[in-house]
C-alpha positions as CSV (number, residue, x, y, z in Angstrom):
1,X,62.2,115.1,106.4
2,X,65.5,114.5,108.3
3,X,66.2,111.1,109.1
4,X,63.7,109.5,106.7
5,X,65.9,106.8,104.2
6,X,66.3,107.7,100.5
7,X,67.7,105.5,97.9
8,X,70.6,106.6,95.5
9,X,69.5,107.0,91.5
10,X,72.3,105.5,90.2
11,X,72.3,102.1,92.4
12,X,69.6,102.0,94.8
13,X,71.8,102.0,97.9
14,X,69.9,103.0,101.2
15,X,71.3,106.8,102.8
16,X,69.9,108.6,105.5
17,X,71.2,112.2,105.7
18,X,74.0,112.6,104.2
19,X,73.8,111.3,100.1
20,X,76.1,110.6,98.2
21,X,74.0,112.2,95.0
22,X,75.0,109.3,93.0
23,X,78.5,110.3,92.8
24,X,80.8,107.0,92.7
25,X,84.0,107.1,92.8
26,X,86.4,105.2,90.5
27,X,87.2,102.6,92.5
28,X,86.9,99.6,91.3
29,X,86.8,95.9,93.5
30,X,85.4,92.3,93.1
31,X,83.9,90.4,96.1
32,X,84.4,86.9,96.2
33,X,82.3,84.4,98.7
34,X,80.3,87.2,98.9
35,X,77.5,85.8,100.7
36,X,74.2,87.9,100.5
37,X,76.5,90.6,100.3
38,X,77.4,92.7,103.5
39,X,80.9,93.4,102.8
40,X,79.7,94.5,98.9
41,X,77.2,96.9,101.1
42,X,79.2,98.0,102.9
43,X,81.8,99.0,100.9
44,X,79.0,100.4,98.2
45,X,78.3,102.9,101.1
46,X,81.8,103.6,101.4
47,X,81.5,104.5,97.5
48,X,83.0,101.7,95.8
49,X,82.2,100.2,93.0
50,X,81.6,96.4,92.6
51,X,82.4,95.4,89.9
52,X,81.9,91.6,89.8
53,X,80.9,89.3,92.9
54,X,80.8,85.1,93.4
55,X,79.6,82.6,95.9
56,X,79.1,79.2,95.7
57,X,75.8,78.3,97.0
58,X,72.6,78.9,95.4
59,X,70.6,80.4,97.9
60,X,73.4,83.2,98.3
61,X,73.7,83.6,94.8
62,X,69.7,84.2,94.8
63,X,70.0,87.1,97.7
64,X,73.1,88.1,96.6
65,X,71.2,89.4,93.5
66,X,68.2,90.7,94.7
67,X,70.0,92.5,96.9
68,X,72.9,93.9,94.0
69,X,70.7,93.8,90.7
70,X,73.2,96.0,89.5
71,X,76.4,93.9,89.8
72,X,77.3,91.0,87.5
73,X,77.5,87.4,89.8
74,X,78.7,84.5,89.1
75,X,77.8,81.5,91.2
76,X,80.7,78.8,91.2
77,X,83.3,77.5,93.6
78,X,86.1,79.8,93.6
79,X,88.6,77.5,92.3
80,X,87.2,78.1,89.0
81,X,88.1,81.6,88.8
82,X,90.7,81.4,86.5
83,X,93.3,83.9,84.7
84,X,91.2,84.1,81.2
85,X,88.0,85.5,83.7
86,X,90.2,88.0,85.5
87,X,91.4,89.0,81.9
88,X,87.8,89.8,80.7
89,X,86.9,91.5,83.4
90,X,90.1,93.5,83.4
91,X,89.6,94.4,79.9
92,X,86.1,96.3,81.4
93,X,87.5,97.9,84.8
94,X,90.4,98.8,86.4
95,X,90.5,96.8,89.7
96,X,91.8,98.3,92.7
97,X,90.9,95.8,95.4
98,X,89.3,92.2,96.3
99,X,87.0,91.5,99.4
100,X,85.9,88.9,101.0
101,X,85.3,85.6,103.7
102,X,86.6,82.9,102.7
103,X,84.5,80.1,105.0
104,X,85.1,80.3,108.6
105,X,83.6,77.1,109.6
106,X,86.6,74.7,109.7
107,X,88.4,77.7,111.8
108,X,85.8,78.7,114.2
109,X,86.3,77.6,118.0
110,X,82.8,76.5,117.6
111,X,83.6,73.8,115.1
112,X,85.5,70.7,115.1
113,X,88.5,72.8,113.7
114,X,89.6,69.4,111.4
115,X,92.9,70.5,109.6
116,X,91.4,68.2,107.1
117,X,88.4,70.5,106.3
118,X,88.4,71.2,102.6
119,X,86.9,74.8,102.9
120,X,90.1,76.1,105.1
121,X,91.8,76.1,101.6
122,X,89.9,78.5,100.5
123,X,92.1,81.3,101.7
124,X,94.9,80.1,99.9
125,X,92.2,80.0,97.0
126,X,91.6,83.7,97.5
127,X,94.7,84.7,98.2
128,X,95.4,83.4,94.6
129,X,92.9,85.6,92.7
130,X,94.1,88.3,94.6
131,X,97.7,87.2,93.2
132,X,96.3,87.0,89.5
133,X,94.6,90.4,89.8
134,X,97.2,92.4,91.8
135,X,95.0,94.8,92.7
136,X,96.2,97.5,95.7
137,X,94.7,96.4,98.6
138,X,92.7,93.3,99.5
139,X,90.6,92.3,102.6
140,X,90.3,89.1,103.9
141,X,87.4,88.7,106.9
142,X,86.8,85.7,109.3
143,X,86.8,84.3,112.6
144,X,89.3,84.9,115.1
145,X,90.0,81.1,115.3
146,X,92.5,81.5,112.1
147,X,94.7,83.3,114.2
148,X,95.7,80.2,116.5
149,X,94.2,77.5,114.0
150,X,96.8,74.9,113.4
151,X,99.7,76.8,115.4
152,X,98.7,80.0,113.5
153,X,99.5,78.4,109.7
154,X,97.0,80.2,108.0
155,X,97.7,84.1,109.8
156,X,101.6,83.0,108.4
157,X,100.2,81.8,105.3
158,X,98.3,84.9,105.1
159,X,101.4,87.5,106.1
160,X,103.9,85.5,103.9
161,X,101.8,86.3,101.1
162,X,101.5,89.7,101.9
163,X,105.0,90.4,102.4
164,X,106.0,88.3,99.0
165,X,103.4,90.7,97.4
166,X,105.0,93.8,98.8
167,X,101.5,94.2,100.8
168,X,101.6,96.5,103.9
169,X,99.3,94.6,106.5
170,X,97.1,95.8,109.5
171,X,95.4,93.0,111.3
172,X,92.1,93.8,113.2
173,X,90.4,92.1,116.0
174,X,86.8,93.1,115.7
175,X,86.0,92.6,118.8
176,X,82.1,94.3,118.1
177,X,79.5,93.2,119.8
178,X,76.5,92.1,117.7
179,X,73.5,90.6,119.3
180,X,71.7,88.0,117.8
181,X,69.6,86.5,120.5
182,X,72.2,85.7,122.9
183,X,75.4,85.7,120.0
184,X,78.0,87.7,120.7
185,X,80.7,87.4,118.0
186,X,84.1,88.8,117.1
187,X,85.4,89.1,113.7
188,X,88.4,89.2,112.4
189,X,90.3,90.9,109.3
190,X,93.7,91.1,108.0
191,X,93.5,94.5,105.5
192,X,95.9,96.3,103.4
């Protein structure tokens, strides 16, 4: 029946009526802070290939999982992603991009905003996987906050490191509604 949800052979993702017959392409990206895994999703619908995922915290590791069976994940602070693991996986997979959200929380206008906060470094932590791997594009999602956070260091931090890395950069403000209850939230992500 039209409508009704199928699931692909080859990795389970949900389709509705239009499949993708288990065709996936040959690109190739790693998701780091990955959460449970709605970028991965999404971008496994969009017929990427993830290739290697990582979070932190135990319970996201756990969903992150059951969620992706298929795709290796390592749960460890990001800081201990290192050149030798980048080779190894290299040596498997070309990579052609890195996702992810770095943790919004010290950014976020519903936060303190401390400069201080330890997890704001983790951009500059992403930004240096993305560095090590050199893939062709990378996106970067969170809060509008980083925009204006700290007169706009990190957005500069951000652009500087595109334009050393020869990165062509289209910032979006996504402005979508989602309801949650009464939450209404905008997201927003610097692509290439």
């Amino acid at each position: 029946k039209e409508g009704m949800v199928k699931n692909c052979p080859k990795c389970k993702t949900p389709y509705w009526d239009k499949p993708h017959g288990g065709k996936h392409s040959n690109l190739n990206i790693i998701d780091l802070f990955s959460g449970c895994g709605g970028l991965s999703h999404g971008f496994i619908q969009a017929d990427y290939n993830i290739i290697f995922s990582s979070d932190i915290d135990y319970n996201c590791s756990k969903t992150y999982s059951y969620n992706h069976p298929d795709t290796p994940f390592l749960k460890t602070d990001v800081r201990n992603i290192n050149e030798a693991l980048i080779d190894y996986i290299k040596n498997e997979y070309d990579i052609n991009g890195v996702i992810g959200g770095p943790p919004c929380q010290g950014f976020s206008i519903a936060g303190k905003r401390n400069k201080d906060d330890i997890r704001n470094t983790m951009v500059n932590e992403f930004l240096r996987v993305v560095k090590i791997i050199n893939p062709s594009f990378f996106l970067i999602e969170n809060v509008p906050g980083i925009v204006s956070f700290n007169n706009g260091a990190y957005i500069k931090l951000i652009l500087e490191f595109c334009e050393a890395n020869e990165y062509d950069t289209n910032l979006y403000d996504r402005s979508e509604e989602r309801r949650v209850g009464k939450e209404c939230r905008s997201r927003w992500s610097p692509y290439h």
